[in-house]
DSSP file (Angstrom, degrees, kcal/mol; ACC not computed):
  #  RESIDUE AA STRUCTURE BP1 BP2  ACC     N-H-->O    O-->H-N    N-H-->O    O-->H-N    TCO  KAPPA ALPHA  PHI   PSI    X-CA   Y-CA   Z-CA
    1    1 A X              0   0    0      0, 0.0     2,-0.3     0, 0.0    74,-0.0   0.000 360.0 360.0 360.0 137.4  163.0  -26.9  229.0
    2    2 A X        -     0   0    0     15,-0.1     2,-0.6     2,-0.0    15,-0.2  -1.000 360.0-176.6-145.2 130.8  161.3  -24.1  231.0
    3    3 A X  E     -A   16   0A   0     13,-2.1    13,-2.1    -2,-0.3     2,-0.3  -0.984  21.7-148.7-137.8 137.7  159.9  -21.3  229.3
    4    4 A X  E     -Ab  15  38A   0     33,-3.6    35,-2.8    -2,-0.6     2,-0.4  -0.672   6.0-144.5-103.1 144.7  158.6  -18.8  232.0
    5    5 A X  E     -A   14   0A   0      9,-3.2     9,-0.5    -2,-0.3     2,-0.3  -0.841   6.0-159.6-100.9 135.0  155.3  -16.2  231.7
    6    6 A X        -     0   0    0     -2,-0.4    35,-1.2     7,-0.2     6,-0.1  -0.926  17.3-138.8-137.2 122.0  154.8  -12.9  232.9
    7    7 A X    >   -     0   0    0      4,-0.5     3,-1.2    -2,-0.3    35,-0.1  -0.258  12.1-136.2 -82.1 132.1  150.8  -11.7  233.3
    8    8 A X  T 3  S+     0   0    0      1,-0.3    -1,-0.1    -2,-0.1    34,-0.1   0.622 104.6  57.4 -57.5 -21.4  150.1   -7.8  232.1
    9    9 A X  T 3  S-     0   0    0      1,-0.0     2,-0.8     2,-0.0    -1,-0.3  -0.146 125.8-100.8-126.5  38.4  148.0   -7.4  235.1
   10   10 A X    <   +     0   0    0     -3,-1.2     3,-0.2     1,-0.1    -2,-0.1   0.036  65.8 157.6  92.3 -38.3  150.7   -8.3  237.5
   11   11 A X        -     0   0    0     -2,-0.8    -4,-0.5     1,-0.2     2,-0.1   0.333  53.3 -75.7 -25.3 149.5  149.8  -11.9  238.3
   12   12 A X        -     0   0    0     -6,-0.1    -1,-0.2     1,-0.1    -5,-0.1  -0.313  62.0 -94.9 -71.5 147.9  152.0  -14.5  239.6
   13   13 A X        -     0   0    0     -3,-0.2     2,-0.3    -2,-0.1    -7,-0.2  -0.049  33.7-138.5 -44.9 156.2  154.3  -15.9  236.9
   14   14 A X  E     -A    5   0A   0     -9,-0.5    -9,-3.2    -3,-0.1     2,-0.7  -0.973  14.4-151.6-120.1 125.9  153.2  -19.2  234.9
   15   15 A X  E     -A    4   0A   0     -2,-0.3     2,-0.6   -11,-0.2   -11,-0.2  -0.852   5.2-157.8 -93.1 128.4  155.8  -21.6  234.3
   16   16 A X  E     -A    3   0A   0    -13,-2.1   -13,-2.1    -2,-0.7     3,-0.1  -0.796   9.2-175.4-110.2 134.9  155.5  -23.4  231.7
   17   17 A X        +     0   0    0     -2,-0.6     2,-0.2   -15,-0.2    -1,-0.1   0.308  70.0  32.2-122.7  19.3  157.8  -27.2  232.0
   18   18 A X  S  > S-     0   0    0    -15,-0.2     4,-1.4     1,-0.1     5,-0.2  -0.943  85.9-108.3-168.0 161.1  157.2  -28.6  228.6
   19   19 A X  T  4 S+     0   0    0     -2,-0.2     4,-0.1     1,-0.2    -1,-0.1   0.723 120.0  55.0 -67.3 -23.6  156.7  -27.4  225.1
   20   20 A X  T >> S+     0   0    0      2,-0.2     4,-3.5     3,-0.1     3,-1.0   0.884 100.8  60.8 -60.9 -44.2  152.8  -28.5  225.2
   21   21 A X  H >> S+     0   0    0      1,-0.3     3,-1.3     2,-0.2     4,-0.8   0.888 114.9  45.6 -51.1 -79.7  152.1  -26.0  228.9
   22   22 A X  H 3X S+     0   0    0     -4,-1.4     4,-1.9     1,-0.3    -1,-0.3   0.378 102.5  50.2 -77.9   8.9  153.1  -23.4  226.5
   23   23 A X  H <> S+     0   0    0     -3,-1.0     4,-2.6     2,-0.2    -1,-0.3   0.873 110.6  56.5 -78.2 -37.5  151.6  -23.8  223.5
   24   24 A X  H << S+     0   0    0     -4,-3.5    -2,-0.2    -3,-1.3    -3,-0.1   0.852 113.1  40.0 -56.0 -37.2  148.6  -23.9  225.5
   25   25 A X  H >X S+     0   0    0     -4,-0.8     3,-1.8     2,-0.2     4,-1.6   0.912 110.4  57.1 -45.9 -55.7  149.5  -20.5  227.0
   26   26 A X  H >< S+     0   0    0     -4,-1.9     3,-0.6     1,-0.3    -2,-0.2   0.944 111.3  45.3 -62.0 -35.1  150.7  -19.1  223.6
   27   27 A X  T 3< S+     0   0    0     -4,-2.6    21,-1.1     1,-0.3    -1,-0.3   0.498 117.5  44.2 -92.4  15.0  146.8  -20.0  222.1
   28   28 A X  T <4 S+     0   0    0     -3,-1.8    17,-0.5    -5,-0.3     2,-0.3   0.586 117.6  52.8-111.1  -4.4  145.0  -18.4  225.3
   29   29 A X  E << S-D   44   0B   0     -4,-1.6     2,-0.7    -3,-0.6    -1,-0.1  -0.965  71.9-131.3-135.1 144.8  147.4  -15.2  225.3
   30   30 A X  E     +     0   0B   0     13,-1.4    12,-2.4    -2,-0.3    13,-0.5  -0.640  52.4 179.1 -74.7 114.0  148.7  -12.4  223.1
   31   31 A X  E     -D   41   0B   0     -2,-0.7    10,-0.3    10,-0.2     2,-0.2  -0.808  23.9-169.4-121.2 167.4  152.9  -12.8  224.1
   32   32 A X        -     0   0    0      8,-1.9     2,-0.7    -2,-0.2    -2,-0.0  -0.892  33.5-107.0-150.2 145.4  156.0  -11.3  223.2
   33   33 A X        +     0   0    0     -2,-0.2     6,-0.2     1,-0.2     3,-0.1  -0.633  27.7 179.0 -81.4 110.7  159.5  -12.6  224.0
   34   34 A X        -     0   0    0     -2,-0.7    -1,-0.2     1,-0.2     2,-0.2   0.636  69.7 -29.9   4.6 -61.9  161.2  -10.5  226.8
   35   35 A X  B >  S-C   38   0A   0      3,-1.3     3,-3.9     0, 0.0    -1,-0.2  -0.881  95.1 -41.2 172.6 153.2  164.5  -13.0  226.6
   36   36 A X  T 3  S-     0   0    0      1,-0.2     3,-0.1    -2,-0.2    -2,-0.1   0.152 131.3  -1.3  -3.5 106.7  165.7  -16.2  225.9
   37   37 A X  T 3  S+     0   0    0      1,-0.2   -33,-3.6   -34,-0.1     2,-0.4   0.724 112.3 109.1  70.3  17.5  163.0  -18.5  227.7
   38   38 A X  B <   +bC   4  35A   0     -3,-3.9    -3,-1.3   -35,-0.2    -1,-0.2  -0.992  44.2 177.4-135.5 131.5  161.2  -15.7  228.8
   39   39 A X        -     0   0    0    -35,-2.8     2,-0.3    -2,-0.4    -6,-0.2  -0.460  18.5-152.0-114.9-174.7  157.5  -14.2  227.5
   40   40 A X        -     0   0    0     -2,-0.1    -8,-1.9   -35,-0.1     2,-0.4  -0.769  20.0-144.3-151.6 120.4  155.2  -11.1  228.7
   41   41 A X  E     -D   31   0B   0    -35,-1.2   -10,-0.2    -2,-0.3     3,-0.1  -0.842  20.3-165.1 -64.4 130.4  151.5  -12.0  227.9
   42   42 A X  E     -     0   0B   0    -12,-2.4     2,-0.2    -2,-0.4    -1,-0.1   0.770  52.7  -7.2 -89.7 -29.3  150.2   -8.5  227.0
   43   43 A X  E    S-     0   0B   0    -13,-0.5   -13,-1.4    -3,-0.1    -1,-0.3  -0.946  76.9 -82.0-176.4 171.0  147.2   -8.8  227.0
   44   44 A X  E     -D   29   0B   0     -2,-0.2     2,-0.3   -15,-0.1   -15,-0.1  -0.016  49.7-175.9 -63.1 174.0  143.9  -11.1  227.3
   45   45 A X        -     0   0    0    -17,-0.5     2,-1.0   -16,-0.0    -1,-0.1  -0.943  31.8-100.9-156.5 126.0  143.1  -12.7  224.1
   46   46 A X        -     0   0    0     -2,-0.3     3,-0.2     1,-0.1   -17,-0.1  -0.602  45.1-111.0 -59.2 104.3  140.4  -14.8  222.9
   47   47 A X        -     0   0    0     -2,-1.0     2,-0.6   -19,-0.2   -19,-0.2   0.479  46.2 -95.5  -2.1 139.9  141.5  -18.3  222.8
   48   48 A X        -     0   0    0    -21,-1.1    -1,-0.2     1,-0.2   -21,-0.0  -0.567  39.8-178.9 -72.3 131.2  141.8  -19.4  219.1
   49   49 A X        +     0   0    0     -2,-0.6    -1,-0.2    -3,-0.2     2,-0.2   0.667  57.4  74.9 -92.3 -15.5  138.8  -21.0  217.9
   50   50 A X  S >> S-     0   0    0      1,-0.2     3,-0.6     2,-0.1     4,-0.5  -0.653  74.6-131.6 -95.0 149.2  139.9  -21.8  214.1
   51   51 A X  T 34 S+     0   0    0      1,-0.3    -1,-0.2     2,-0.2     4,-0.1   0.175 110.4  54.3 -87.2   2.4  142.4  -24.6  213.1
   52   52 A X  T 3> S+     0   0    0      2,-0.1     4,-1.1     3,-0.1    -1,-0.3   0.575 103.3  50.1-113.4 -22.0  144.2  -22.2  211.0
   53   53 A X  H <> S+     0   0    0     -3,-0.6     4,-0.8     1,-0.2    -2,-0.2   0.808 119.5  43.6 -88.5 -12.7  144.8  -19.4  213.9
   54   54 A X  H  X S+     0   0    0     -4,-0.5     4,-0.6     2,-0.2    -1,-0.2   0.682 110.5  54.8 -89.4 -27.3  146.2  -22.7  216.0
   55   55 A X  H  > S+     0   0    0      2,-0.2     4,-1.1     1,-0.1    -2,-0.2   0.687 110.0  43.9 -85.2 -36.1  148.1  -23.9  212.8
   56   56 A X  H  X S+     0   0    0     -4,-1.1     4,-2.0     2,-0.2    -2,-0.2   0.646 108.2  62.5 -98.8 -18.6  150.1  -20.2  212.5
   57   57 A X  H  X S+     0   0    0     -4,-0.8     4,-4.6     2,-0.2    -1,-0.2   0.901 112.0  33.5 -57.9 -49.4  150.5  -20.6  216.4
   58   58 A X  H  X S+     0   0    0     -4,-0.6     4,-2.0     1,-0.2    -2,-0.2   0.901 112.5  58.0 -68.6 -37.7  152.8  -24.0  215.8
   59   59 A X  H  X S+     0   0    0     -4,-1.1     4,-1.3     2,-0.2     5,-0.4   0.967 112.2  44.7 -84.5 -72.0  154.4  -22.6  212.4
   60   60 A X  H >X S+     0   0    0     -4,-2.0     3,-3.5     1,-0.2     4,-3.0   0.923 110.8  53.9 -46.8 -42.4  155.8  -19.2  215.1
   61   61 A X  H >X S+     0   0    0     -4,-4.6     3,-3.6     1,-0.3     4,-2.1   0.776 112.7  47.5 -33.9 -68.7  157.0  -21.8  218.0
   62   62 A X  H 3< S+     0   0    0     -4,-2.0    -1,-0.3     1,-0.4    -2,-0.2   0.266 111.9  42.0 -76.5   3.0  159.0  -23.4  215.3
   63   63 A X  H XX S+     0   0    0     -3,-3.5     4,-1.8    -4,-1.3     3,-0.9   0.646 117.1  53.6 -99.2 -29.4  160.5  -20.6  213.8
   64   64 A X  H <X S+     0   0    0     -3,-3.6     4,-0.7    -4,-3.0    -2,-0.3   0.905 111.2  41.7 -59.4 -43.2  161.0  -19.4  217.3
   65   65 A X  H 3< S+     0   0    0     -4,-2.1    -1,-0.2    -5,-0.5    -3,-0.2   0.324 114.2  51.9 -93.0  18.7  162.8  -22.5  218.4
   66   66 A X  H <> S+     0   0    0     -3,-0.9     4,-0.7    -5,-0.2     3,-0.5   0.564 111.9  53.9-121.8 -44.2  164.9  -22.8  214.9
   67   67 A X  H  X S+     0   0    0     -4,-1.8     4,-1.5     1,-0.2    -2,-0.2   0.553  94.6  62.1 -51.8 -24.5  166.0  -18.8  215.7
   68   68 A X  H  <>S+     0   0    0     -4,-0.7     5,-2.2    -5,-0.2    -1,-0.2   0.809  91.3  70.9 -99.8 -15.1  167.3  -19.3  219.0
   69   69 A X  H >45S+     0   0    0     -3,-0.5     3,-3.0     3,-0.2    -1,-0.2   0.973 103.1  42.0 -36.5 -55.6  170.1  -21.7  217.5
   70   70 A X  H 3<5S+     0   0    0     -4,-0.7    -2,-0.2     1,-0.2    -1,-0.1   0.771 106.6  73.2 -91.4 -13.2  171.7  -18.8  216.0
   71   71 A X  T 3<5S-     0   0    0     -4,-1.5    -1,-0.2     2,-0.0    -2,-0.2   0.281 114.9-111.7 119.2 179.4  171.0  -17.1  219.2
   72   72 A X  T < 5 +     0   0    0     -3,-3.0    -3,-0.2     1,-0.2    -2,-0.1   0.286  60.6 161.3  98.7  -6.4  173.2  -18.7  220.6
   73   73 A X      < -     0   0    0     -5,-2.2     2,-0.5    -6,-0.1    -1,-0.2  -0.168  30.9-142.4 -74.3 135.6  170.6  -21.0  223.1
   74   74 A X        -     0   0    0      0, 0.0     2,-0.3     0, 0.0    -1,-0.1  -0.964  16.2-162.8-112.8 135.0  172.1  -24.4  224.7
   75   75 A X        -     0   0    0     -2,-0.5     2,-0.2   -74,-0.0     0, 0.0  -0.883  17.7-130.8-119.1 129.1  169.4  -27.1  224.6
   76   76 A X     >  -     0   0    0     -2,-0.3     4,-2.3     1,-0.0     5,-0.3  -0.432  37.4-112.8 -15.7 124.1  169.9  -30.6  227.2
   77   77 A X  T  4 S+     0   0    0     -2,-0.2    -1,-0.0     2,-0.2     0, 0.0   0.112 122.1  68.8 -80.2  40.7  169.2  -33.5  224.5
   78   78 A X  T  > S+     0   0    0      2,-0.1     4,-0.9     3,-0.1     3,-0.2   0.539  98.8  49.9 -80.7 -56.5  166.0  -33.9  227.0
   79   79 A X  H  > S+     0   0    0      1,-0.3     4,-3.8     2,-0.2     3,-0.4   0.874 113.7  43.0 -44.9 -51.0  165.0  -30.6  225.6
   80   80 A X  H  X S+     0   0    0     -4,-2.3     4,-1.7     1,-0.2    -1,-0.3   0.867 108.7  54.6 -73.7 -26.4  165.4  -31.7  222.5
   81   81 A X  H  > S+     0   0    0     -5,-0.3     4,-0.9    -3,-0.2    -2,-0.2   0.806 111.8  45.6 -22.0 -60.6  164.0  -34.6  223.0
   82   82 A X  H  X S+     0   0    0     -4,-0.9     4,-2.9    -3,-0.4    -2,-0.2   0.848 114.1  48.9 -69.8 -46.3  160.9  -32.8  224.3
   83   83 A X  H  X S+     0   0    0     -4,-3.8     4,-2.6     1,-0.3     5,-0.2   0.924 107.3  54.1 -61.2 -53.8  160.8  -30.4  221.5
   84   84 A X  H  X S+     0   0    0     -4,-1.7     4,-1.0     1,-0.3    -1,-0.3   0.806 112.4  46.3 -60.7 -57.6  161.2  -33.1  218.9
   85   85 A X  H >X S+     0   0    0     -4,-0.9     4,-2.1     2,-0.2     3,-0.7   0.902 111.8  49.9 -68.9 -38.4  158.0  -34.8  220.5
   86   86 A X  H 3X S+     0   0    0     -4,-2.9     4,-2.6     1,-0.2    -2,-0.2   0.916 112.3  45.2 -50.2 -47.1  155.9  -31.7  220.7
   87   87 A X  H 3X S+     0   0    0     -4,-2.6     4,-0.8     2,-0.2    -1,-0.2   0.411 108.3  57.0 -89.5  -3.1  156.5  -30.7  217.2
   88   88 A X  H <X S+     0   0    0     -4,-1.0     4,-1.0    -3,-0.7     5,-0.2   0.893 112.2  48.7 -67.7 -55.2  155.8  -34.4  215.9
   89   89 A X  H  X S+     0   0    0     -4,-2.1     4,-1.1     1,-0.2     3,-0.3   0.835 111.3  43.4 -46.3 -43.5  152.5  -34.0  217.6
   90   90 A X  H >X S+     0   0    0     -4,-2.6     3,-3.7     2,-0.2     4,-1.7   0.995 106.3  59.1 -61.0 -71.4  151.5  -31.0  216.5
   91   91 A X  H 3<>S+     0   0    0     -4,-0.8     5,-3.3     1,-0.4     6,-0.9   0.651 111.8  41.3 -26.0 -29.6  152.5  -31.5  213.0
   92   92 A X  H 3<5S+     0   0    0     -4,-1.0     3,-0.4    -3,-0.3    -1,-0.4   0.558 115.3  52.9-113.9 -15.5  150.1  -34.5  212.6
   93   93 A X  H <<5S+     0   0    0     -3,-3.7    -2,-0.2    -4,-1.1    -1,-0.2   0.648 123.2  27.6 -92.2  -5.5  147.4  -32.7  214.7
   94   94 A X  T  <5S-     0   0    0     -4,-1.7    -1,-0.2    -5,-0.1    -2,-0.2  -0.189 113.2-109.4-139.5  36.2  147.6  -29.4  212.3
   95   95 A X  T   5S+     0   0    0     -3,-0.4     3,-0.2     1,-0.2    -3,-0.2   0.519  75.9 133.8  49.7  37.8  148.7  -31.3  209.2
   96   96 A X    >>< +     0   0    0     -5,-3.3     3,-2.1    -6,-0.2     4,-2.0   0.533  28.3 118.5 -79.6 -10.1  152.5  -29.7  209.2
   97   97 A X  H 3> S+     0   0    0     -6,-0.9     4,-1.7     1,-0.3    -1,-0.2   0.591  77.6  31.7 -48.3 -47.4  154.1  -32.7  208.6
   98   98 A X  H 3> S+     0   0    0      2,-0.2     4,-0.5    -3,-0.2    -1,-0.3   0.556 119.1  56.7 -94.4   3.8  155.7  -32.2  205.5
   99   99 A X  H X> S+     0   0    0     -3,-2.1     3,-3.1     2,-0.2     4,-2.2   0.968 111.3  43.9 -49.7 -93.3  156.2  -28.4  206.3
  100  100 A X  H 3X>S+     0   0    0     -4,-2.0     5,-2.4     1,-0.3     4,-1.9   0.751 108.8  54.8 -45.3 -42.3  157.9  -29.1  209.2
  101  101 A X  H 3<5S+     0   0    0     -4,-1.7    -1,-0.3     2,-0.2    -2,-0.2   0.670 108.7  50.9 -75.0 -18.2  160.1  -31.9  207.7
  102  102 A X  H <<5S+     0   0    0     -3,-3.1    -2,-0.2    -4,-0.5    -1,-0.2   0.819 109.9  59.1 -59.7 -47.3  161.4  -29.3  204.7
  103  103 A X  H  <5S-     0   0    0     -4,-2.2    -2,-0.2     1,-0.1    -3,-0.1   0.903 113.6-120.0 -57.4 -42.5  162.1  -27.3  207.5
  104  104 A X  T  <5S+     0   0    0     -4,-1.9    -3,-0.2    -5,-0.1    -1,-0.1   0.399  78.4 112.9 117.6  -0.5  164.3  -29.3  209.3
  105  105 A X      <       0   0    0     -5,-2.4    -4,-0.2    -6,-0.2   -18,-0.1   0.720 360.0 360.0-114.3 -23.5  162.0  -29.6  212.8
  106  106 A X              0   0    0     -6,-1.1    -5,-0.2    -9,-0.1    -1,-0.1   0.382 360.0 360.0-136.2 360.0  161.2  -33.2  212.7
């Protein structure tokens, strides 16, 4: 899984090569999705301080990465694999678990 960055002010691209590199991106930047596996940070953003702005970060991935099923996105079962471990972690570090287990993401 590769989900690529592109900087408002021109800056060389950030790749991101696992579902943690970008979460860390998504809570230092304001993004919006471009395409498939592709973002545009728009613009600089103050890093979240609050466990709830960090909490609504995890809650979009996972609606993002439950949306790109339908589509149409083909995943490697490494990817899912990866995803499946990110979003366990998260869940139990921002107290989603059983959110995320209604949902269908772990």
């Amino acid at each position: 899984m590769i989900i690529h960055f592109e900087f408002f002010n021109g800056g060389n691209p950030y790749i991101a090569k696992n579902p943690a590199a970008a979460f860390r991106v998504f809570c230092k930047y304001e993004t919006i999705q471009t395409a498939a596996g592709m973002y545009k940070c728009i613009s600089n953003r103050i890093p979240p301080k609050t466990y709830r702005e960090k909490q609504e970060i995890a809650r979009d991935i996972a609606i993002q990465f439950q949306n790109s099923f339908s589509d149409g996105a083909v995943y490697f079962w490494s990817d899912l694999s990866n995803y499946q471990e990110f979003f366990e972690t998260i869940a139990k570090k921002y107290g989603l678990i059983k959110e995320f287990k209604e949902n269908g993401i772990i």
